[in-house]
Every structure is written in structure tokens, then in C-alpha cells.
PyMOL commands that place a pseudoatom at each C-alpha (Angstrom):
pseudoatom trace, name=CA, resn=UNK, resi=1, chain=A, elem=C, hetatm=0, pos=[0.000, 0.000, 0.000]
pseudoatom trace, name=CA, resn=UNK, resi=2, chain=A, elem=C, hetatm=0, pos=[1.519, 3.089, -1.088]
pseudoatom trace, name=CA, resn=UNK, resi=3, chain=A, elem=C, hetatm=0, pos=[0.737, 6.853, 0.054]
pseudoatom trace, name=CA, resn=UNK, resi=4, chain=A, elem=C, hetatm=0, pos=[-1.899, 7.616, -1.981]
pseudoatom trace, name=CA, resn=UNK, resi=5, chain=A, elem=C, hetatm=0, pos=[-3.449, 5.074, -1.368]
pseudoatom trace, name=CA, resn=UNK, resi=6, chain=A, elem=C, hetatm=0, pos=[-3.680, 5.640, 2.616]
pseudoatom trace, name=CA, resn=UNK, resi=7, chain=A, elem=C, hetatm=0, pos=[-5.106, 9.191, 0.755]
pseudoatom trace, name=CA, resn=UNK, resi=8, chain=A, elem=C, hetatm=0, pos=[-7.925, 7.518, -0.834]
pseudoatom trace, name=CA, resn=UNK, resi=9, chain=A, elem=C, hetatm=0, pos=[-9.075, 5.756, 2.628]
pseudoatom trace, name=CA, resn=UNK, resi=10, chain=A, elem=C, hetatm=0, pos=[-9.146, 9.193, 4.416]
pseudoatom trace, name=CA, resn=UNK, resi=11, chain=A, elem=C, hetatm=0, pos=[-11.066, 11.005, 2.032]
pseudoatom trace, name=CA, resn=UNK, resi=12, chain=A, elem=C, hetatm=0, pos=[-13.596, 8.232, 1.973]
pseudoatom trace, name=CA, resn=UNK, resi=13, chain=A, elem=C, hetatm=0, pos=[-13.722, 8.151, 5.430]
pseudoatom trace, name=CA, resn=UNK, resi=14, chain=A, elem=C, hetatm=0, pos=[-14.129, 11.504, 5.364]
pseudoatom trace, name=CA, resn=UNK, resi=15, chain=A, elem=C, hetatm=0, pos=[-17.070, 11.382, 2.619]
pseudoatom trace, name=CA, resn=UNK, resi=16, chain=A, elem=C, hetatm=0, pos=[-18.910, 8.676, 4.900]
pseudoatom trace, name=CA, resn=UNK, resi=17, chain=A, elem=C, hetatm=0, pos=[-18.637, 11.179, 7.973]
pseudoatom trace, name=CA, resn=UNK, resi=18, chain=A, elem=C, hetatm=0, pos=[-20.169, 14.194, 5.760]
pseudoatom trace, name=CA, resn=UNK, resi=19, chain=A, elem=C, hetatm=0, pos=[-22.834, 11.530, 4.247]
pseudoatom trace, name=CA, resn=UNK, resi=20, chain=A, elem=C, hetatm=0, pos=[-23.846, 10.359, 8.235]
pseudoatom trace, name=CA, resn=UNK, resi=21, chain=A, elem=C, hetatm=0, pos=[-23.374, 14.409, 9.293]
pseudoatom trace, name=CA, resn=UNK, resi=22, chain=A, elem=C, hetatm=0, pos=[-26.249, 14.865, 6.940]
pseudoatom trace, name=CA, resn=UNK, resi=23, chain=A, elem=C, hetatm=0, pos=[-28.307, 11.811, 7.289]
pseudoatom trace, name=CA, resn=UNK, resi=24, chain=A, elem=C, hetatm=0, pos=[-28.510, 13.032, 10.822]
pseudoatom trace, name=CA, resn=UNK, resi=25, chain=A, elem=C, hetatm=0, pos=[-30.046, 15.925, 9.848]
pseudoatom trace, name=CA, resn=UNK, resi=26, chain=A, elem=C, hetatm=0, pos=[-33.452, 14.598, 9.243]
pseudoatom trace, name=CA, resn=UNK, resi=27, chain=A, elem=C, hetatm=0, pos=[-33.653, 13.097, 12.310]
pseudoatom trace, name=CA, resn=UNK, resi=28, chain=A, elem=C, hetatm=0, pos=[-34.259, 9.558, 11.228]
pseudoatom trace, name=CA, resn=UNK, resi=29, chain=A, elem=C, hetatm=0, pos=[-34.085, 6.940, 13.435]
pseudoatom trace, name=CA, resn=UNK, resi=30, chain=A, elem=C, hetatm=0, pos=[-31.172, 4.679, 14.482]
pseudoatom trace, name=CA, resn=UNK, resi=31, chain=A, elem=C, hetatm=0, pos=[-32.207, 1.678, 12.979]
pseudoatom trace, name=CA, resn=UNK, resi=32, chain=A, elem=C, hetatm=0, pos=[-32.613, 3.612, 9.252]
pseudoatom trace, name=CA, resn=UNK, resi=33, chain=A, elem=C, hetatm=0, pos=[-29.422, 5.624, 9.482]
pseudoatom trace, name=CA, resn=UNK, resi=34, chain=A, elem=C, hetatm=0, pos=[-27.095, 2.642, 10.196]
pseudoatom trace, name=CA, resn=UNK, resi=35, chain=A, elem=C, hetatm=0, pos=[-28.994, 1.074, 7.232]
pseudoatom trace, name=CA, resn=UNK, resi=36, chain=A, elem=C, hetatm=0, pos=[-28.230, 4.156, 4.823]
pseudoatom trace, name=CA, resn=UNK, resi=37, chain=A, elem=C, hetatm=0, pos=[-24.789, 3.983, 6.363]
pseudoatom trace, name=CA, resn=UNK, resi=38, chain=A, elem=C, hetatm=0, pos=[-23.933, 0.756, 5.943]
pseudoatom trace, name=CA, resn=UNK, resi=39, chain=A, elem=C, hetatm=0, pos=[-25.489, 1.317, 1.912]
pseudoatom trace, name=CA, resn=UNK, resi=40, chain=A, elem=C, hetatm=0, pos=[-22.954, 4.033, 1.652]
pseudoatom trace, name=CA, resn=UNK, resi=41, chain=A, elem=C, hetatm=0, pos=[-20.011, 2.446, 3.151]
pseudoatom trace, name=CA, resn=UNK, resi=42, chain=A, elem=C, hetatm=0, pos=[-21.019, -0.159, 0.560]
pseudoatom trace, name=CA, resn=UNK, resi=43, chain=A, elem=C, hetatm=0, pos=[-20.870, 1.773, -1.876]
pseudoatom trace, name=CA, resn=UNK, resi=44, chain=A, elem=C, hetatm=0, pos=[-17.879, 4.120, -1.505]
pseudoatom trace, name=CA, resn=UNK, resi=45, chain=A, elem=C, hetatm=0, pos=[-15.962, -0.163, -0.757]
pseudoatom trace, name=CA, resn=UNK, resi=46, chain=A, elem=C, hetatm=0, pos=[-17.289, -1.111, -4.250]
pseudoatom trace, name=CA, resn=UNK, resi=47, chain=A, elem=C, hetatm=0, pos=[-15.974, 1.871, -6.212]
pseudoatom trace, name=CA, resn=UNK, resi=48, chain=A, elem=C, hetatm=0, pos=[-12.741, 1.595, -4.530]
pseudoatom trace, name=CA, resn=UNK, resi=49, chain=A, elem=C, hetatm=0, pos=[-12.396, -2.152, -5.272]
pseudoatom trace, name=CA, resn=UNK, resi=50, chain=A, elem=C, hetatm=0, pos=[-13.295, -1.121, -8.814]
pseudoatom trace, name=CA, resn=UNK, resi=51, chain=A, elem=C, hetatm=0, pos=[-10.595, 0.827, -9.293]
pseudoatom trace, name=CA, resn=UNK, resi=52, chain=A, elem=C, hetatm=0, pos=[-8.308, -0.980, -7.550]
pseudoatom trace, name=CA, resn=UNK, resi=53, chain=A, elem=C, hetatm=0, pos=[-8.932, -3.808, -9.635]
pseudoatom trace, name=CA, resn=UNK, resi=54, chain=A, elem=C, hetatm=0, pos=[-8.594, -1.558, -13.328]
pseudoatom trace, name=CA, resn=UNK, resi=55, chain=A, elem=C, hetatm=0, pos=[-5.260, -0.456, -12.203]
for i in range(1, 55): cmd.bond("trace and resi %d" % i, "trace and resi %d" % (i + 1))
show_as sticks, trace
zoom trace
């Protein structure tokens, strides 16, 4: 793993934290924002494995 790589994890970390910042502000409840997080966190995993893969 290489530096920019270690890059990429951060910022997507960082994206999920925004995505759950906002999620929380419609006041949903616990059960549906871990859901939506967990779809997210999906979702940012596949697009990195995608490109991981293509390089």
C-alpha cells in the first residue's frame, strides 16, 4: 500500500462522515441511518475495489 493510497481511505472516510453528518439531519431513526450507512459504506468499498482492480 503506497501513500496515496492511505489518501484515498481518508477522504472516503471523510465522505462517509459528511454523508452520516447529513443523514442526521433529518432526524431519522437509528435503525434507518445505520442502514443508509452501511449502503454508503457499501458503496464508496465497491468503487474503490473497482478501481483498484482496473489499475
Amino acid at each position: 500500500m503506497n501513500q496515496w493510497q492511505w489518501l484515498q481511505i481518508i477522504w472516503a472516510a471523510g465522505v462517509l462522515i459528511l454523508a452520516v453528518g447529513a443523514l442526521t439531519s433529518y432526524r431519522l431513526n437509528w435503525r434507518t441511518s445505520i442502514r443508509y450507512a452501511l449502503i454508503w459504506a457499501g458503496i464508496f468499498l465497491a468503487v474503490t475495489l473497482f478501481i483498484d482492480i482496473v489499475k
